[in-house]
ZAMARGU-4260 file (C-alpha; in steps of 0.2 Angstrom, whole numbers, plus 5000, padded with zeros to 4 digits):
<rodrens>
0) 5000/5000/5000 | 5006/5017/4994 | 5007/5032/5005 | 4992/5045/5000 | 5005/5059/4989
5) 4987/5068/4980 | 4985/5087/4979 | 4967/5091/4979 | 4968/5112/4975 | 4977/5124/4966
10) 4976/5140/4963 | 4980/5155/4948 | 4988/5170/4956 | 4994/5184/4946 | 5014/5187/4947
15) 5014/5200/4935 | 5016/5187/4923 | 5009/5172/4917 | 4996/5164/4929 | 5006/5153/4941
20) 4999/5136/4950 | 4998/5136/4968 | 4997/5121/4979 | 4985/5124/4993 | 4978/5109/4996
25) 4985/5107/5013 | 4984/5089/5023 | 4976/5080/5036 | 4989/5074/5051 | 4983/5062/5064
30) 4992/5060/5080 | 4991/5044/5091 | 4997/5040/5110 | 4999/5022/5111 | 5002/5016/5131
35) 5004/5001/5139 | 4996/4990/5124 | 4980/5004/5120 | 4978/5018/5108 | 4973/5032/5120
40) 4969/5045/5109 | 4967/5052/5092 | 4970/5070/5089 | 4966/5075/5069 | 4971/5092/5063
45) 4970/5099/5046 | 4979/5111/5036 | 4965/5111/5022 | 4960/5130/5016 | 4942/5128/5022
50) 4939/5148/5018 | 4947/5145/4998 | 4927/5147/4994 | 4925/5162/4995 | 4937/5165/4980
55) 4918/5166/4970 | 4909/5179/4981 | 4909/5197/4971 | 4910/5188/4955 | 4896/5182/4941
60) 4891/5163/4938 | 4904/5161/4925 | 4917/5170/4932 | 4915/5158/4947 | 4915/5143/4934
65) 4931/5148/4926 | 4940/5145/4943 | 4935/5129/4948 | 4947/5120/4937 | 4960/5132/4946
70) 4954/5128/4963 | 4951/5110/4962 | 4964/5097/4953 | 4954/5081/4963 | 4936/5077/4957
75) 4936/5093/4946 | 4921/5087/4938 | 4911/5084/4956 | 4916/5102/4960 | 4909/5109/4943
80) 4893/5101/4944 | 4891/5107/4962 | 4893/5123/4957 | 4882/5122/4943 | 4870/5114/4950
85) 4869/5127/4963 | 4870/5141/4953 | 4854/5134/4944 | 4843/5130/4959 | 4843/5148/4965
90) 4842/5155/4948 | 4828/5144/4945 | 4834/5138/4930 | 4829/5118/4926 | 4842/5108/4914
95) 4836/5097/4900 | 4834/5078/4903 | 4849/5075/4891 | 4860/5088/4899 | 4857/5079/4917
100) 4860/5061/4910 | 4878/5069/4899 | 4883/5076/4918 | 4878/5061/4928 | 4889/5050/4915
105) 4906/5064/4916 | 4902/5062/4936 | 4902/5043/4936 | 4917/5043/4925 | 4927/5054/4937
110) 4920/5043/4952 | 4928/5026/4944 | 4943/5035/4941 | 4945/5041/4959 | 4941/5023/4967
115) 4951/5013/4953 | 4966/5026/4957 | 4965/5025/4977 | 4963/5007/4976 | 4978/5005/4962
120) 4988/5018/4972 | 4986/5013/4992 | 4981/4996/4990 | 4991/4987/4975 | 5009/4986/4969
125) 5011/4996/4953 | 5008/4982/4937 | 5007/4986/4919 | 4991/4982/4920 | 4985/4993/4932
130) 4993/5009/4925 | 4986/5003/4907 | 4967/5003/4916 | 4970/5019/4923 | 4977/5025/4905
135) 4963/5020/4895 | 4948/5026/4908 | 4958/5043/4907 | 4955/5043/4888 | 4938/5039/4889
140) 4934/5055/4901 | 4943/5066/4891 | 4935/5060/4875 | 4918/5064/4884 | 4923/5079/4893
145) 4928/5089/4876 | 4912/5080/4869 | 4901/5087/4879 | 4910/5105/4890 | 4897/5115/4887
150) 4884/5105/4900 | 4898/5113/4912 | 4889/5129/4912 | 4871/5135/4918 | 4858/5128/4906
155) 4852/5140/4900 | 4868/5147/4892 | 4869/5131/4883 | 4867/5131/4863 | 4850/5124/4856
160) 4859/5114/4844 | 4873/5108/4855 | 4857/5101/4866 | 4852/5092/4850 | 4868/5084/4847
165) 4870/5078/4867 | 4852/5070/4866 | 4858/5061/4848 | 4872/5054/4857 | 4869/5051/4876
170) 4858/5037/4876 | 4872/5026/4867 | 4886/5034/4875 | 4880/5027/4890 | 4878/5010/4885
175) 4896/5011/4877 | 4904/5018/4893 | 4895/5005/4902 | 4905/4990/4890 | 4922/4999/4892
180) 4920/5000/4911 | 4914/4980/4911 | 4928/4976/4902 | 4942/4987/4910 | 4936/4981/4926
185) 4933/4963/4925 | 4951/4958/4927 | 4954/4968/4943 | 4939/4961/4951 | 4942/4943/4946
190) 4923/4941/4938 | 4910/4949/4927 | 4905/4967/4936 | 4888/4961/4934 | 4888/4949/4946
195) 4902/4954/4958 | 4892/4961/4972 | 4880/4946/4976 | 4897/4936/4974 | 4906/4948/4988
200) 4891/4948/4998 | 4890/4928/5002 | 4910/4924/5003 | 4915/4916/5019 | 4930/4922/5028
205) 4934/4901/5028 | 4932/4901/5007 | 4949/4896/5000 | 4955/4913/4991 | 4961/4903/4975
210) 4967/4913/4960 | 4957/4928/4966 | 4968/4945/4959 | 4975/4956/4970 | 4964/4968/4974
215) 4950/4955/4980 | 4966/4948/4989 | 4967/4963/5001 | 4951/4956/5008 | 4958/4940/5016
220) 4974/4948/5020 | 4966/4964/5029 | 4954/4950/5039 | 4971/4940/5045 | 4981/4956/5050
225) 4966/4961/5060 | 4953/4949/5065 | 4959/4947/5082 | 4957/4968/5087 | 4942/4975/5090
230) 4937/4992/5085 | 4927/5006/5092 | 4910/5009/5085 | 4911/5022/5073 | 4896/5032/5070
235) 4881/5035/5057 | 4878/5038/5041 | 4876/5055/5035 | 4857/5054/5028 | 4855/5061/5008
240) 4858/5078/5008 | 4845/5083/4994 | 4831/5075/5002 | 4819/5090/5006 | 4817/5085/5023
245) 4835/5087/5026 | 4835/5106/5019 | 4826/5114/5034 | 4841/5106/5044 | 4855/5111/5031
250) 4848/5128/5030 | 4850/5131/5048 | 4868/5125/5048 | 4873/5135/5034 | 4866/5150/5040
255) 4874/5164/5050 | 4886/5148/5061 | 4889/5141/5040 | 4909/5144/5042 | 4911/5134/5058
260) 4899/5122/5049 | 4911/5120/5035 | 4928/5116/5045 | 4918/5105/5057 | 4902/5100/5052
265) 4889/5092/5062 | 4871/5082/5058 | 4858/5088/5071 | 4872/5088/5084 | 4880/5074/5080
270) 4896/5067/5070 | 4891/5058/5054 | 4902/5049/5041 | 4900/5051/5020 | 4907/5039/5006
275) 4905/5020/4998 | 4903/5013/5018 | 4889/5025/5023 | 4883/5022/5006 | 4882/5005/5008
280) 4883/4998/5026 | 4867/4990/5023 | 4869/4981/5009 | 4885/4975/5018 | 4877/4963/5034
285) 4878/4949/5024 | 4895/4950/5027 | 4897/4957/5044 | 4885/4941/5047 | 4899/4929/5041
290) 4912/4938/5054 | 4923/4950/5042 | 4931/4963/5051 | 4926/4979/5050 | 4941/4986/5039
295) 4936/4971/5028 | 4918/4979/5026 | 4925/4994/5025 | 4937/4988/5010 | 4923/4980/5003
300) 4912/4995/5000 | 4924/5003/4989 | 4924/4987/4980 | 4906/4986/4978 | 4905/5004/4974
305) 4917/5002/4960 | 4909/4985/4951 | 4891/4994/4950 | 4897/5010/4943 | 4893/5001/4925
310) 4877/4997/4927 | 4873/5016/4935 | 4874/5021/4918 | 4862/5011/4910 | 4850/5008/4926
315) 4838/5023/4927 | 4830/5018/4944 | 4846/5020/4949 | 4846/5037/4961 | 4855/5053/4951
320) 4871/5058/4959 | 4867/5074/4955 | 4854/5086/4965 | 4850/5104/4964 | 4842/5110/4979
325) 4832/5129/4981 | 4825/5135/4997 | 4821/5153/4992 | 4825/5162/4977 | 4843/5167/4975
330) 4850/5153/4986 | 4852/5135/4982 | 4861/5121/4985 | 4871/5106/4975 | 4872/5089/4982
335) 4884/5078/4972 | 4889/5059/4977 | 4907/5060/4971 | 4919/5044/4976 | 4923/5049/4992
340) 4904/5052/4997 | 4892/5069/4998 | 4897/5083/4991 | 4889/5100/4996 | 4888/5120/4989
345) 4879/5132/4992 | 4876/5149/4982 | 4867/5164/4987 | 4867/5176/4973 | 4862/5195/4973
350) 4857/5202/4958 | 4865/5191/4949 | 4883/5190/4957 | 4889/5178/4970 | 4886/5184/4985
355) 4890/5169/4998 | 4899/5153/4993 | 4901/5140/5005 | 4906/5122/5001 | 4906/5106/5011
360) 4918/5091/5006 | 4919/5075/5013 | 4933/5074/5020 | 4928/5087/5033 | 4914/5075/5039
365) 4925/5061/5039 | 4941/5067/5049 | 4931/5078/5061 | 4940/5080/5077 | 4927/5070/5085
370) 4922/5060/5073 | 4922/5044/5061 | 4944/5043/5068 | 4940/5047/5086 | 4927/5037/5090
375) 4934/5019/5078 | 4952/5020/5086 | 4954/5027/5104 | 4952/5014/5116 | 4957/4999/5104
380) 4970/4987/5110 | 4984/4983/5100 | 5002/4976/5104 | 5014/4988/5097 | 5018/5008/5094
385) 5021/4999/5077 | 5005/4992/5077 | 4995/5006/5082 | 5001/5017/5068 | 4999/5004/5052
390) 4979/5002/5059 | 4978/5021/5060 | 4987/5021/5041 | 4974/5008/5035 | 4961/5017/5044
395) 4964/5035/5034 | 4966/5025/5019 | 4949/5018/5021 | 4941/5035/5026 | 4948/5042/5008
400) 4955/5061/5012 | 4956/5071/4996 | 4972/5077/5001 | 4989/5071/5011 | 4990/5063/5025
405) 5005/5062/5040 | 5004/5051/5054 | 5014/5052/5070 | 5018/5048/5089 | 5012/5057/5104
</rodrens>
């Protein structure tokens, strides 16, 4: 497993020359005190620029658009379609069918390229064939990004005829990205994508691994590492943030207290975690029923989550991973399932410029200071200083940070 080494944000600042790229992604550092065989405690800190948003207030929609790419170098496509999607919830603009089915394909695209990448990068040693499956899934979002850019913008600044050719093409795009995916996948899972998850849901931790790949390996090796330590209880799913029973709440948060709520955000009070596990802890008791430990269940997700992107694309009961959300005119919200779980913006635009933007990522939910960390690791017992920091290592890589991540000794 390979140390986290992704930037997530950049920045263009004018030198008196050309524009220059700025890292400011900052990183997530967890410290540990490890005493007579027990973790004690978990202190999280971050460095992440958590005020970067506001970059967009005092300028128009597009201006705001334009900077995104800048800003964001990690689910650049998840951050777009926030934006946009927030823009046109409180502008009161509705995009056309074909417009929401060409985003949801760019958004699952990016979202199997940023599990296949984490799993490749933290959980796999570097193959010819990996790097070749990460190549040729680049290519294919490339391909469609150039296609299709202008469903980047607010619809209604979109072409006539450019929705004409998007609503010629999308239907079969979607069944072709859906064959590409099955077939670039299906070696790294070990089995047809199809059938993957009702296959991951009944395997026994007793089942003779075989000539399972690698990366379905990682389940029976994570499970002999750790099946004999016992980890905290972690905490609950953060519930779907589009729902419009949720918006009373989120508009409360996000109020006048909405910078706190971005740097520590809380659900009614309460800790909540985002991302493939939350997703689908449910769909996961099979497993927990045949005695997998909880890092295997949590591995598994990601797993899962990957092997049903193809059939998302196809499946129109499947829910949309994107949302626009308005609570009054002039302020809405975007909710977007990106890999690493909900992403959330929120615009309020006076007469017509961007007067507040706040944004919510995951990563803040799931390295709260109290949270998902906090509550899985302190109190665990576990042999060694050594040992303590590989589980706190496999734990981050679980939880998925969008940035880097350090790990050290009280």
């Amino acid at each position: 497993m390979a140390e986290i080494s992704v930037t997530d944000a950049k920045v263009s600042t004018n030198t008196g020359g050309a524009a220059t790229a700025i890292n400011i992604a900052g990183q997530i550092n967890l410290a540990f005190d490890w005493r007579e065989g027990q973790i004690r405690q978990i202190k999280l800190t971050s460095s992440r620029p958590l005020n970067s948003s506001r970059i967009f207030e005092g300028r128009s929609p597009a201006q705001s658009l334009q900077l995104v790419p800048l800003l964001f170098s990690v689910c650049t496509t998840g951050q777009t379609l926030a934006m946009v999607a927030a823009i046109e919830a409180a502008s009161g603009v509705k995009p056309k069918p074909c417009v929401e089915s060409a985003r949801e394909l760019l958004l699952q695209l990016e979202n199997c390229r940023e599990l296949l990448f984490r799993l490749i990068n933290d959980w796999l040693p570097e193959t010819q064939q990996s790097l070749c499956c990460i190549r040729e899934l680049q290519k294919i979002i490339t391909e469609y990004k150039q296609r299709w850019s202008a469903v980047f913008q607010v619809a209604n600044g979109i072409d006539e005829a450019v929705i004409s050719e998007i609503t010629a093409e999308v239907i079969d795009a979607r069944v072709r990205v859906k064959g590409l995916l099955e077939k670039l996948l299906e070696p790294l899972l070990g089995r047809p994508v199809s059938g993957f998850g009702e296959w991951l849901c009944n395997l026994s931790p007793d089942a003779a691994p075989g000539d399972l790949p690698p990366l379905v390996l990682n389940i029976f090796e994570l499970q002999r590492i750790y099946s004999g330590i016992e980890l905290g209880a972690g905490i609950a799913a953060l519930p779907p943030l589009h729902q419009p029973e949720q918006q009373q709440v989120l508009n409360a948060c996000m109020g006048t207290r909405c910078r706190a709520f971005n740097i520590a955000p809380q659900w009614q009070g309460e800790c909540a975690e985002t991302g493939s596990y939350a997703l689908l802890r449910e769909r996961l008791t099979a497993l927990a029923k045949h005695h997998w430990h909880q890092l295997v269940l949590r591995y598994s997700a990601l797993l899962l989550r990957l092997s049903e992107i193809p059939a998302s694309l196809t499946d129109r009961a499947t829910e949309t991973f994107v949302q626009a959300c308005r609570l009054t005119p002039g302020t809405g919200y975007g909710v977007i399932q990106t890999a690493r779980g909900q992403l959330l913006h929120r615009v309020v635009l006076t007469d017509g410029v961007v007067s507040q933007y706040d944004i919510v990522a995951p990563t803040e939910w799931n390295f709260h200071p109290e949270g998902l960390l906090p509550t899985t690791l302190q109190g665990v017992h576990i042999g060694s200083p050594r040992q303590a920091r590989e589980l706190c290592r496999t734990m981050m890589l679980l939880a998925d940070p969008c940035v880097g991540f350090e790990i050290q000794a009280i």
